[in-house]
N, C-alpha and C positions, 0 to 999 in steps of 0.2 A: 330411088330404091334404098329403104333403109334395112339394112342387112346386118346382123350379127356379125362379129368377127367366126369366118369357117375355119373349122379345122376339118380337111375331108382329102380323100385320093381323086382328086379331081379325073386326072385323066388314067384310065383304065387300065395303061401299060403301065404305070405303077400304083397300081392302088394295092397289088399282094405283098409288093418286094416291101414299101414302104408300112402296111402296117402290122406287119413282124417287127421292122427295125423301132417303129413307136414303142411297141409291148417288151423291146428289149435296152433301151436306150432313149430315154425322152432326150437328151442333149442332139441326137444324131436325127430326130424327129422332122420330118419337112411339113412346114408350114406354108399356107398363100393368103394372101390379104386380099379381102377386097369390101373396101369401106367407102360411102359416100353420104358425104354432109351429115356424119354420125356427132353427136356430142363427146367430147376428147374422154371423158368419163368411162364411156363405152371401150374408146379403144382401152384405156387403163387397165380396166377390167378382165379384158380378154387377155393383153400381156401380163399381167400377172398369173393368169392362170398356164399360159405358155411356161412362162420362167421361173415360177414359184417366187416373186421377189414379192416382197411386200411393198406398199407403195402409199406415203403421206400426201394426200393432196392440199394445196394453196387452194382458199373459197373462189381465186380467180382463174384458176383453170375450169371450171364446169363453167363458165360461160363460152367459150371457145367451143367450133364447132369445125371439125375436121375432115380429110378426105384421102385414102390414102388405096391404092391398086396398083397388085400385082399379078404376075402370071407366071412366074417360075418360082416353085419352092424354096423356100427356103429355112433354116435351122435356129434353132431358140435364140441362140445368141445375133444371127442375123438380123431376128425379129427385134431383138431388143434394140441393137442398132439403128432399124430404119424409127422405132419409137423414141430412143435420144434424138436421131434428126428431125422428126415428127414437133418436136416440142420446143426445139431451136429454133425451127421456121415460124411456130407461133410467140415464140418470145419466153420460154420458159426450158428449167434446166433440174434433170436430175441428180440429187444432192446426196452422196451416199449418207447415211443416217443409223448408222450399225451395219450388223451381219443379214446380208439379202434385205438390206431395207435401203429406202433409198425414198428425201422429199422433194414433191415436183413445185418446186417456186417460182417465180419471176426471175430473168436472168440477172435485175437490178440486186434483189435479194445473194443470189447466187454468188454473187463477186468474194462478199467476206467468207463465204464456207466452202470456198472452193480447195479441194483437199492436194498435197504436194503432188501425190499420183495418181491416177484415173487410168477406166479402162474405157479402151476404144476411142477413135476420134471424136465423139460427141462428148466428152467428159469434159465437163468444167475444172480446172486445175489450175494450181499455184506451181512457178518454178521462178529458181535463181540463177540469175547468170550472173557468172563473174567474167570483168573485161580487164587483162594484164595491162594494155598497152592504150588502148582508147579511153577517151571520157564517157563517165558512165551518165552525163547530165546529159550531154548532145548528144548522146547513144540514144537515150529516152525520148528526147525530140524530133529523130530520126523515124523510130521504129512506133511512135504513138499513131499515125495516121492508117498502119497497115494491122492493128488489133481490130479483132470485134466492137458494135457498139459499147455493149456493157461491161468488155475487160477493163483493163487498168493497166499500168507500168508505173512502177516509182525507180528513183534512181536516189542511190546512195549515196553521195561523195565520198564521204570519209572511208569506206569501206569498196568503194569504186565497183559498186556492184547494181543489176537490179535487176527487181521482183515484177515478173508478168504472171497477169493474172489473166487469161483465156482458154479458149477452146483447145484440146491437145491436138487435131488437127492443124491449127492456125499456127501451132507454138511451132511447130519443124521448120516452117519456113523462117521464122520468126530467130528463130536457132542459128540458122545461117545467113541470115544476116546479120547477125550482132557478129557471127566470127569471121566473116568478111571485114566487118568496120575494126574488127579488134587486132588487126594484124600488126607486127611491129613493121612500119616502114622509115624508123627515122637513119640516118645516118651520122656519121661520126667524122670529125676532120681534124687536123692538128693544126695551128699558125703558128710558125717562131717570130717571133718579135727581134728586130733590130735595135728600135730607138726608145719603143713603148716601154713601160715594164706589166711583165705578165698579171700582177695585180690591179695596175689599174688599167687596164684592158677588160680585165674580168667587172671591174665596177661598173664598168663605161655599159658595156652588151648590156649585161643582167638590169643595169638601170634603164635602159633604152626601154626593155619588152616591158618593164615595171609601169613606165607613164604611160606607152601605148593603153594597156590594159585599165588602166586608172582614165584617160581618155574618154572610155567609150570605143576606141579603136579595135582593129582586129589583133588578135594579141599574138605575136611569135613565139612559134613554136619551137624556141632552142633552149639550150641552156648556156653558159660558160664557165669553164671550171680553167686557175693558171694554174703552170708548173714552175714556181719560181727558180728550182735548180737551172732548166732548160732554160727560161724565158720564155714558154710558148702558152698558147692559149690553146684547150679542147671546147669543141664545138659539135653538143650533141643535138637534134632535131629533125623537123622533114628536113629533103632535099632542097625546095625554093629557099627557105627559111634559112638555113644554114649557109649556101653562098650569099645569101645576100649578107650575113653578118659578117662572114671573113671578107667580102667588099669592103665595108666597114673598116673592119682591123687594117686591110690595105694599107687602106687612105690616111687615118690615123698615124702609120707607122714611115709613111712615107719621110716624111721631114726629120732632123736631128732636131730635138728640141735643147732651148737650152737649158743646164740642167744643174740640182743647187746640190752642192755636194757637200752641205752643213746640214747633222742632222742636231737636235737637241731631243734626246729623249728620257722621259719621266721614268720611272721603275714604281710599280706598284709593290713588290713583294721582300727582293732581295736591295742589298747594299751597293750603292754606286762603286764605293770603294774597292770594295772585291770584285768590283767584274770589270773595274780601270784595268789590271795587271792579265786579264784572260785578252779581251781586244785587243790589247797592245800587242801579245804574239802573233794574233790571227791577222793584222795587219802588217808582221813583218813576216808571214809566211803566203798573205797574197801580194805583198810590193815582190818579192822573191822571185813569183809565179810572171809575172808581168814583162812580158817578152819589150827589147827595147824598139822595136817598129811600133809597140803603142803609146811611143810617147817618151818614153824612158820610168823608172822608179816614181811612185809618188810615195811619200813615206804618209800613212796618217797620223793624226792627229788627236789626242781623247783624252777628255779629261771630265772630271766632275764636280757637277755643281753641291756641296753638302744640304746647304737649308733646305732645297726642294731633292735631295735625293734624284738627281737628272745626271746624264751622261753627255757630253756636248761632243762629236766627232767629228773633223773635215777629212774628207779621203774623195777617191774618184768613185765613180757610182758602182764599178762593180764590187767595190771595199765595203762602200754603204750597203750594200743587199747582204752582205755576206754575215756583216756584223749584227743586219738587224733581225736577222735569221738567228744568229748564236743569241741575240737580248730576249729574243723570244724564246728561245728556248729555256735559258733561264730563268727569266722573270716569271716563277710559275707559285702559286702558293701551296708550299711545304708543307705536307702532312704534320702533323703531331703526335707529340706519346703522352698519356698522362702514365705515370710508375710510380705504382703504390707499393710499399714494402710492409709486410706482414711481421711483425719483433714479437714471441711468444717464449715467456722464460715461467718454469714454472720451479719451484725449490720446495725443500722440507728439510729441517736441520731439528734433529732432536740430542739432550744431553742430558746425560745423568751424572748426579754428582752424593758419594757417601762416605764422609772422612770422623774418625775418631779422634779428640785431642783429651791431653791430660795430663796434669801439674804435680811433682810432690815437690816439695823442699822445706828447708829448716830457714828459721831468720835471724839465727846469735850465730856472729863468728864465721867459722870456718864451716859451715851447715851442708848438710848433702843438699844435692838437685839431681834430679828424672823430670822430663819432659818430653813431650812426643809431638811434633808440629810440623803438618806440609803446607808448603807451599800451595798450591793445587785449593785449601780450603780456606776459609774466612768464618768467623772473625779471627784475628790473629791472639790465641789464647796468652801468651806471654805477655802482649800488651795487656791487655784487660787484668791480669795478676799484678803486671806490676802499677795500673792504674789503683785497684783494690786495697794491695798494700801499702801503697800511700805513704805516709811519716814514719810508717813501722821498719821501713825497709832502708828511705833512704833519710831519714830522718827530717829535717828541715827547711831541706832544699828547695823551693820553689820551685824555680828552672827545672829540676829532672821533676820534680812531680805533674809539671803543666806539661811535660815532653812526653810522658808516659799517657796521659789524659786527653791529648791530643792524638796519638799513635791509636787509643783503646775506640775512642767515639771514630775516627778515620775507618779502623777496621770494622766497627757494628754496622757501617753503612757500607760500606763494600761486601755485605753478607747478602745471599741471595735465599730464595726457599725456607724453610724452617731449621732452627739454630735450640738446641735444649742443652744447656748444661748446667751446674752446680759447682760451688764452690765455697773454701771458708779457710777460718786461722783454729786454729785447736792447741795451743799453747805455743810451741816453738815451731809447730810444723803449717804448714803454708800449701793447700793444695783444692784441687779445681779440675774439672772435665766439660767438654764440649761436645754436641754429636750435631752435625751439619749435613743434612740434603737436600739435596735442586736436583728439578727434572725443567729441562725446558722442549719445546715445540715448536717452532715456529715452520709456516706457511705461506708460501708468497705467490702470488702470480701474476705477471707482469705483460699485459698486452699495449702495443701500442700500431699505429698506422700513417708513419711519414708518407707524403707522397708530394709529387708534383708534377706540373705540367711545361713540357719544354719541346722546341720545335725539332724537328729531324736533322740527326745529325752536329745538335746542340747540346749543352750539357746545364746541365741543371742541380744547382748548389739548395743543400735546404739545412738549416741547423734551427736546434729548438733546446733552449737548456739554459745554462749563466754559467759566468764568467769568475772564477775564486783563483783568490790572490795565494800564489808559491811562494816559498820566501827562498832568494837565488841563491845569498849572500849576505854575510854579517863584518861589519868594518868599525874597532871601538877607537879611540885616540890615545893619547900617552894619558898612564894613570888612571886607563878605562873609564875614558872620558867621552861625551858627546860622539856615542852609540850612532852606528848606521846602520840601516838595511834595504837592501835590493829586492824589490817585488817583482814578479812576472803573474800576468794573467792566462790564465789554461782555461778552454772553452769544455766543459760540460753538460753532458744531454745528450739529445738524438742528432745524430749528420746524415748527410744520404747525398751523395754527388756521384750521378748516371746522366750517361750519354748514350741517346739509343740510334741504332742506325734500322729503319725498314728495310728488309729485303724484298722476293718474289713472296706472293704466296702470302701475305700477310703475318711472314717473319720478322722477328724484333730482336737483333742483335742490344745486347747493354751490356757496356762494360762501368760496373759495379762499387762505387766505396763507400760502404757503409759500417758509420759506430756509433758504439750507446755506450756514455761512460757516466761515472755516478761515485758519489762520495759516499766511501766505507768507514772510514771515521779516523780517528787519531792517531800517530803513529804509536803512541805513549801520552801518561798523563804527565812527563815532564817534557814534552815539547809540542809547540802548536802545528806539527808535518802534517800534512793527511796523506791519507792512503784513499787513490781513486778507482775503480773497477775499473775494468776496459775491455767490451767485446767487439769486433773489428772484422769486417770483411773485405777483401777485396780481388774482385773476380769478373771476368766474362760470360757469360748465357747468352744461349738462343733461344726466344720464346715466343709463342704461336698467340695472337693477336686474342687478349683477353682470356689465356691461361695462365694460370696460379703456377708456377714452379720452385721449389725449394734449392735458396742460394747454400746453406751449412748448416752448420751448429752443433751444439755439444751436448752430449750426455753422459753425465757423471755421476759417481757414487762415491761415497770417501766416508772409512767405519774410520774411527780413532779406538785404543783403547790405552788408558794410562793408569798406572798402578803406582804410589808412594809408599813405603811400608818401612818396619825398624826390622831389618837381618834377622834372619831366623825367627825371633816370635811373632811376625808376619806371617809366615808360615803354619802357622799350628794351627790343624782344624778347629773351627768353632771359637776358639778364644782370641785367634792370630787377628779378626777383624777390629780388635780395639788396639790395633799397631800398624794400620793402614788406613790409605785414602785411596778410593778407586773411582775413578771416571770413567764415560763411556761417551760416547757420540756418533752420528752419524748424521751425513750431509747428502743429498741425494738433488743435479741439480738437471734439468731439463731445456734447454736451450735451441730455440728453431727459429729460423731467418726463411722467408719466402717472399716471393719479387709478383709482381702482376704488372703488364704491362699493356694500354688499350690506345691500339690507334685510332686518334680523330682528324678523318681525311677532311672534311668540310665544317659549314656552320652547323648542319643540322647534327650532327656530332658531337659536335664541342656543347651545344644548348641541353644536349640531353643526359654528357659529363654533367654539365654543371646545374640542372637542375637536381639529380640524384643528389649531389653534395648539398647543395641547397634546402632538399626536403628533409636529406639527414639532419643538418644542426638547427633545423626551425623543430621539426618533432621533440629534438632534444629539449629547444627552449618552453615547448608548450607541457611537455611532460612534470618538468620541474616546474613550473608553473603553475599548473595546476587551471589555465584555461585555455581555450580555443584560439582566443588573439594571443597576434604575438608581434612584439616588440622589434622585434627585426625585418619582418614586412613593413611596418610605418617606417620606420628610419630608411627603410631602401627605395620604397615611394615618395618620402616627403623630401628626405635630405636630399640623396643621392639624385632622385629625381628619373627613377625607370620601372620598368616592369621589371615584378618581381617573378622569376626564373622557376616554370612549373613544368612538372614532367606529362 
C-alpha cells in the first residue's frame, strides 16, 4: 500500500474537536502516520509540511526506503521526533543549519557538525565534561564502548576533561556515568617516622610509584608529601594503595640505622662566613633543649671551608635537620636594586658693569692733582698715566718707568667689554678719561645620571671625577732655605653610596649619600688655593619599585647691586654719573636631586636592566658615528667572547 503521508480525523469522536484546534493552533494539531515502503523523500516532504522546517537533503538519503505506522495521534513536534528516529534507524541525522532549517546527512558526516545543544533525544550534539578527581584518558576508555556507532569521545589530559560527541538521548546515561567514575575516593594518612627521616621517606614512596609506572606496571595510586618539623610522612590516595605504602614506611622505619652525623654543605648564594656565627647559636639553643636521658649535651661543631664557600658541621642528627632547615632558609638568592640618581642643576648669572675715570694734574713741582678711580672698574687709569708720562714724570729712572708699564699692559688685560677713553699733555698739565662697560650672561645646565647596581641590603659605592692636590702646609729652613710642602689629595666629581633594603609590596627603603663637587677656581691671583663647590645629600626614602622620587635641592636667587662714587658730585643728577661706577648682578640657581630605584628579583630582570643600558650607549656610539655597525658589539663578541645583550 503506498500511501501519502494522512493528515485526517480518522476516528469520528474526534474529527470536530480536533479540526477547530488545527484552524486554531497548528503546534496543538494531531497528526497519524501511516507509511509503508514509501521512499524517505516522501516522508521529508510530508514533515516539512507538518512543521514548516525546511529541510537539506544528502543525494544518499533518496535511496532509502522507509516504513513507519501509527494509531494514536500525535502533535507536530511528536511528528518531528519519531522523523529524527526515523532517520537514526537508517543511518542518518538531522543537522540544524540555520533558523527552521535543518540538513539530513549520514551520521558519519554528522559527528563534526554536531551543535553543543539540541532538541529532543534524536539530536546529534557535542557536550563537555569535566572530571575533578578521575583520569579523563581511562574515563574515555571506560565510557567509549557504551557511545553510538558514529559518536566519538576525546579526552583531554592536560585540561582533564572530555568531549562527547553523541545522541542526547545516549548522552544522560553517559553523564552518569562519568560522575559515578569521577567521585573523590581517595583517602589521607599521616606516618611519624622514628629512625627514617621524613625526606627521604618522601623520595623512597614517590620513587617507588615512578619505576612502577616507567615498568609497564600498574602505577600507585598515592602521592607522598614529608613534614620535616614532625618527622612524618602524608599519605594521599585510594584506600588499597595507601596502606600498602605506610606497610612500606613500617618496614623501612623499623630498624635504627646508623647514622652520619657530618654534614659538608656547599652555599650557592650567601657567605659561609656569615652564617658560621648564626649555627653556632642554634646549636647551642638545641644542645640546651636536649633533655639528659638522651644522651647528655652534644655540643656541635661548624666551621668553614673559604675556597669552596662550604659549611662543614658534626652534631647529633636532630641538630643536623634543624641547621639544614636554617641553611636553606638562607641560602636563597638576594633580590637586587639598580638606583639611579637623577643630578639637574640649572643657573643664569647676568652682570652689568658702568664706571667713569678721569685725570687732571700738573708735572713742574708742587703741581695740582684730581683723579677719580674705582676699584670695581679696569683698566686701572693712574697706571696707564703714569705709563704715558714716562721720563716726563719721573725722569730717567728705568725701574719706576718699567713698573708703571708693567702695572698699565697688567691692567689693559684685566679689562673686560668695551673701554673708550682719551688722553694727553698740554703744556704743564697732564690729563686723561676712561668710560668702561661689561654685561655679562652666562647659562649653564648641568644634567648627570650616577647609578648602580648592588645586592639587598648591600651598599653600593660609586665615584666618578679626579683627584687635585690641597696644599696642607708649608715648612722653609733657616735663611728660608730648602722650602717644604705638604699635599693632601681631595676626590672631586660625582659620589653616590646607597644601601637599599626591600620591603612588602615592592617598597625600597635607601638610605642615601650623595655629592657633586667641582672646581670654582682660585682663591686669588697671589695664591695657588682653589675654592671647590660642594652640593651634598644625605638622607633616607621609601620608594615604590621603579618610581622617580625627589631626594632635595635648592632654589635660589641672589640680586647684587654696587655703587662707587666721589661724595656728593656722585650725586648730582645727570652730570653725578662721571663721578661713579655702578654694577649690577644677579644669580639665579636651580638645583634638584631625584633617586629611581628598580628591583631585579631574577635573571630575567637583570638581562632586561642590562640590555636597556646596553642599547643606550651602543645608539650613543652609532649616532656619533655616523653608521649602523658599531664597534662595541665586535669587541663584546670577539674579545669578550658573548652575546651581545638585546632587549
Amino acid at each position: 500500500m503506498n500511501t501519502r503521508f494522512l493528515m485526517s480525523a480518522a476516528l469520528g469522536a474526534y474529527a470536530a474537536a480536533h479540526a477547530q484546534a488545527e484552524m486554531q493552533s497548528p503546534q496543538a494539531a494531531r497528526h497519524i502516520l501511516n507509511l509503508d515502503d514509501v521512499e524517505i523523500s516522501a516522508l521529508v516532504e510530508d514533515v516539512s509540511m507538518v512543521t514548516g522546517y525546511t529541510f537539506i537533503v544528502h543525494p544518499d538519503v533518496r535511496k532509502v526506503r522507509v516504513t513507519v505506522m501509527s494509531q494514536t495521534p500525535m502533535s507536530s513536534d511528536d511528528v518531528f521526533q519519531v522523523f529524527l528516529s526515523t532517520l537514526r534507524v537508517h543511518g542518518f541525522a538531522a543537522v540544524p543549519a540555520g533558523r527552521d532549517t535543518y540538513k539530513i546527512i549520514p551520521e558519519q558526516s554528522a559527528v563534526g557538525e554536531a551543535f553543543v545543544t539540541g532538541s529532543g533525544p534524536n539530536a546529534f550534539v557535542t557536550e563537555i565534561l569535566k572530571l575533578n578527581h578521575f583520569n579523563a584518558v581511562e574515563a574515555a576508555q571506560m565510557i567509549k564502548p557504551l557511545i553510538d556507532a558514529q559518536g566519538q569521545v576525546v579526552a583531554n589530559a592536560n585540561s582533564n576533561t572530555l568531549v562527547v560527541v553523541d545522541y542526547a538521548s545516549n548522552l544522560s546515561k553517559l553523564r552518569t556515568i562519568v560522575a559515578e567514575l569521577d567521585k573523590d575516593r581517595s583517602v589521607v594518612e599521616t606516618v611519624a617516622l622514628r629512625n627514617v627521616p621524613a625526606s627521604e621517606m618522601e623520595t623512597i614512596l614517590n620513587k617507588v610509584q615512578g619505576e612502577r609506572a616507567r615498568e609497564g606496571g600498574p602505577r600507585i595510586n598515592f602521592s607522598a608529601v614529608a613534614s620535616e618539623t614532625s618527622n612524618s610522612i602524608v599519605i594521599r590516595g585510594d584506600e588499597l594503595m595507601v596502606e600498602r605504602a605506610k606497610q612500606v614506611a613500617a618496614e623501612l622505619d623499623q630498624t635504627d640505622p646508623v647514622r652520619d652525623n657530618i654534614r659538608v654543605i656547599s652555599l650557592n648564594n650567601s657567605d659561609a662566613v656569615e652564617i658560621v656565627p648564626i649555627l653556632e647559636r642554634v646549636g647551642v639553643t638545641m644542645a640546651a633543649r636536649q633533655s639528659p636521658g638522651e644522651g647528655g649535651t652534644f655540643e656541635p661543631t661548624i666551621a668553614h671551608h673559604e675556597p669552596t664557600n662550604s659549611l662543614v658541621i658534626s652534631a647529633n642528627y636532630e641538630t643536623l635537620l634543624a641547621m639544614e632547615r636554617v641553611i636553606e632558609a638562607l641560602d636563597v638568592r638576594r633580590a637586587q636594586v639598580l638606583v639611579e640618581a637623577i643630578i639637574v642643576e640649572m643657573s643664569d648669572d647676568t652682570a652689568r658693569e658702568l664706571g667713569v675715570q678721569f685725570l687732571v694734574s700738573g708735572t713742574e713741582g708742587d703741581a695740582p692733582f684730581a683723579s677719580t678711580n674705582f676699584s670695581r672698574s679696569a683698566p686701572n687709569l693712574l697706571a696707564l698715566t703714569g705709563a704715558l708720562a714716562g721720563d716726563g714724570l719721573f725722569g730717567g729712572d728705568d725701574s719706576v718707568n718699567k713698573t708703571f708699564r708693567d702695572a698699565a699692559v697688567s691692567s689693559l688685560l684685566g679689562a673686560n667689554g668695551v673701554t673708550l677713553g682719551f688722553g694727553g699733555q698740554d703744556g704743564d698739565t697732564l690729563f686723561g678719561a676712561i668710560i668702561n662697560a661689561v654685561e655679562d650672561d652666562t647659562e649653564s645646565r648641568i644634567l648627570s645620571t650616577p647609578f648602580g647596581m648592588t645586592l639587598d641590603n648591600a651598599t653600593s659605592a660609586l665615584v666618578v671625577g679626579q683627584e687635585i692636590p690641597i696644599t696642607t702646609g708649608e715648612v722653609l729652613g733657616d735663611a728660608n732655605t730648602n722650602p717644604f710642602r705638604t699635599v693632601d689629595r681631595k676626590e672631586i666629581g660625582v659620589k653616590l653610596n646607597v644601601t637599599p633594603r626591600i620591603g612588602e609590596e615592592d617598597t625600597v627603603r635607601l638610605d642615601i649619600e650623595q655629592e657633586v663637587s667641582s672646581i670654582f677656581g682660585s682663591v686669588n691671583a697671589a695664591t695657588p688655593d682653589l675654592i671647590t663647590n660642594l652640593r651634598s645629600i644625605q638622607t633616607s626614602v621609601i620608594a615604590d619599585d621603579g618610581e622617580i622620587i625627589v631626594l632635595g635641592g635648592l632654589v635660589e636667587q641672589t640680586e647684587t647691586d654696587v655703587t662707587s662714587q666721589v661724595p656728593i658730585l656722585g650725586d648730582i643728577p645727570g652730570i653725578g654719573r662721571l663721578f661713579r661706577s655702578e654694577g649690577k648682578g644677579q644669580t639665579r640657581t636651580n638645583l634638584m636631586v631625584f633617586i629611581k630605584p628598580t628591583i631585579v628579583r631574577d635573571d630575567l630582570d637583570a638581562r632586561a636592566t642590562t640590555a636597556q643600558k646596553y642599547t643606550y650607549i651602543r645608539a650613543e656610539e652609532i649616532m656619533r658615528g655616523g653608521s649602523d655597525d658599531s664597534s662595541l658589539d665586535r669587541f663584546i663578541e670577539d674579545v669578550v667572547g658573548s652575546t651581545v645583550p638585546r632587549r
